[in-house]
Each structure stands twice: as C-alpha cells, then as structure tokens.
N, C-alpha and C positions, 0 to 999 in steps of 0.2 A: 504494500500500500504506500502511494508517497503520500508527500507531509501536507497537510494544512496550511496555505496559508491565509494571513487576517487583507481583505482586500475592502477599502469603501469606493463606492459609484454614485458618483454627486452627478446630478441631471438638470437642465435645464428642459421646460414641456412648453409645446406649442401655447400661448395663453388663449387664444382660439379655441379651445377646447372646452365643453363645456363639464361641470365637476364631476358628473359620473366618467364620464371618460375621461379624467385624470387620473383618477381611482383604479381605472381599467387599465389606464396604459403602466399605470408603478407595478401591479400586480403582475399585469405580462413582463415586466423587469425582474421581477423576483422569480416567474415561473423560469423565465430565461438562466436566472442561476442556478435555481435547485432541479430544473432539466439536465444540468452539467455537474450534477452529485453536489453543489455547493449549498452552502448550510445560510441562512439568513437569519445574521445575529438582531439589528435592527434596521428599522427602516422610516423615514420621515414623510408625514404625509406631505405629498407637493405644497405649497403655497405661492399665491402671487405674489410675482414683487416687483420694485423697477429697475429694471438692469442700469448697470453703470456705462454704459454701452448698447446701441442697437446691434442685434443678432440677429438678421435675415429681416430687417427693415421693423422689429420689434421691438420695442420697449419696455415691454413687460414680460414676463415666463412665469410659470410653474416651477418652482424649483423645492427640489426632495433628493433624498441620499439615500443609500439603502449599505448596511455594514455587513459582508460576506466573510466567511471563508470557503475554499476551494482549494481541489488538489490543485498543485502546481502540476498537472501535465502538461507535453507538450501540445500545443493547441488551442489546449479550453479557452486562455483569454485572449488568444486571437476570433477565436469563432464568436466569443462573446463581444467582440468589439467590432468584427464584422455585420453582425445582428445589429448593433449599438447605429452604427452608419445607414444600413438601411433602414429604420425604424424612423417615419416621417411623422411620427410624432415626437421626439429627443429634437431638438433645436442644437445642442451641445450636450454632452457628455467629459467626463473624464476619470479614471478609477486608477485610484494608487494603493500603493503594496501601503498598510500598516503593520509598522511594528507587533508583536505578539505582548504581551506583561513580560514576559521574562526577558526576551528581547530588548525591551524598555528599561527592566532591573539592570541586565549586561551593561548597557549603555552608560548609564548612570553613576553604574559603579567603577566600569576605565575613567570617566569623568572625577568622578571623586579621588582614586589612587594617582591619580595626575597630577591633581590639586594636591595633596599630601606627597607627593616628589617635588614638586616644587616650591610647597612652605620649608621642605625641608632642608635642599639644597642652600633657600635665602639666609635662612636662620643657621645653617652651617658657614655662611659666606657672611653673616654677620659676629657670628662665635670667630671666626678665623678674623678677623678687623681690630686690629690693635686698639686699645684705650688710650685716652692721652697720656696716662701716667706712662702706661709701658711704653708710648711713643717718647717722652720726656726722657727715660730711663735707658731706652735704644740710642738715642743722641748723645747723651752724659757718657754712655760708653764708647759711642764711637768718639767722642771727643777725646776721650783718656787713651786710646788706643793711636791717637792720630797724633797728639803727645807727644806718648813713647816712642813713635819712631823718629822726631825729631833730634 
C-alpha cells in the first residue's frame, strides 16, 4: 500500500450558478476524490465573495476548499487535475501537498535544534571575549615582557 498523503483543493465556482448547484458541483469535487481511494478530511461550503481580481470577466466566485488525503500514486493527481481543467464549472482551482502533524512536529523541531546551535555557539563566542580586566592584565604583561627585552 503506498502512503497517504495530507493534500487541500481551494476552488474558485462559476458565481452564475445558482446555490443548489454549488452544492452539487463541491460534492462532485469530493466524489472526484474519494472515486480515486482518497479520504475527505474536511471540506468548506462555497461562499461568494469579491475576487481581488477578475477571472474570466468575473468578479465574484464561489469559493470553498475541501482537505484530502490520497495515495500518492502515480497519476491520481494528475487525473484529478485533469478532471479539475475540464470541469466548467471551477473558474480556478489549485491543490497543494500539506504537511502531515508529524511532519509539522519534524519541522519544528530542526527549527528549534538550530536555534539552540546557534545560542550556543554566541554564548561560546561570548565566554571566549576577554573582560576588561583580563584585557588590562594581557597589556601589563605584555608590557613587562617588552621591558625585558630591552
């Protein structure tokens, strides 16, 4: 079996559409995933909004997410973003790999052990910086050594 991975699909919907067929069109979204073994962890019901930009002479969309997982085989989310393209009611789509928790835990933690090599090199690099006295006390002796060879 390969692995799982955590995938969200943020959508933008024709705003044309009237609210049963928003409904209809997320759902055929979700069937499209769990048609391809993938699991639908959650999913946002569309809402309209005003794009920050027109999209295909638009102003407004439906826009709704839906958070998957799916094997990674080869294919699946090619065919699922094949599907994505032809499906003339999606305006835009886009689906990226998320992180898993544990993956997030990894992450966090090279972050952290980084941060603790580098307080710690500082504070070695400040332990190693002379004080003024022993700066004071390095001088009095080179001075006495510079002296003697007089």
């Amino acid at each position: 079996m390969k692995e799982q991975q955590n995938y969200e699909l943020a959508f933008h919907l024709n705003p044309n559409l009237e609210e049963t067929r928003v409904t209809e069109a997320k759902q055929a979204l979700e069937k499209s995933i769990t048609g391809r073994n993938g699991n639908v962890l959650f999913s946002k019901e569309p809402e309209k909004i005003h794009l920050s930009y027109p999209i295909d002479k638009n102003d407004y969309a439906f826009f709704g997410y839906i958070q998957f997982t799916i094997e990674t085989a080869e294919g699946t989310l090619k065919e699922l973003n094949d599907e994505l393209k032809l499906n003339g009611d999606v305006l835009r789509y886009l689906v990226v790999k998320v992180p898993s928790a544990g993956q997030r835990r990894e992450a966090v933690l090279k972050q952290v052990k980084a941060r603790e090599r580098v307080e710690k090199r500082v504070k070695e690099k400040e332990q190693a910086a002379a004080t003024p006295e022993q700066t004071k006390e390095m001088e009095k002796k080179l001075e006495d050594i510079l002296e003697n060879l007089k």
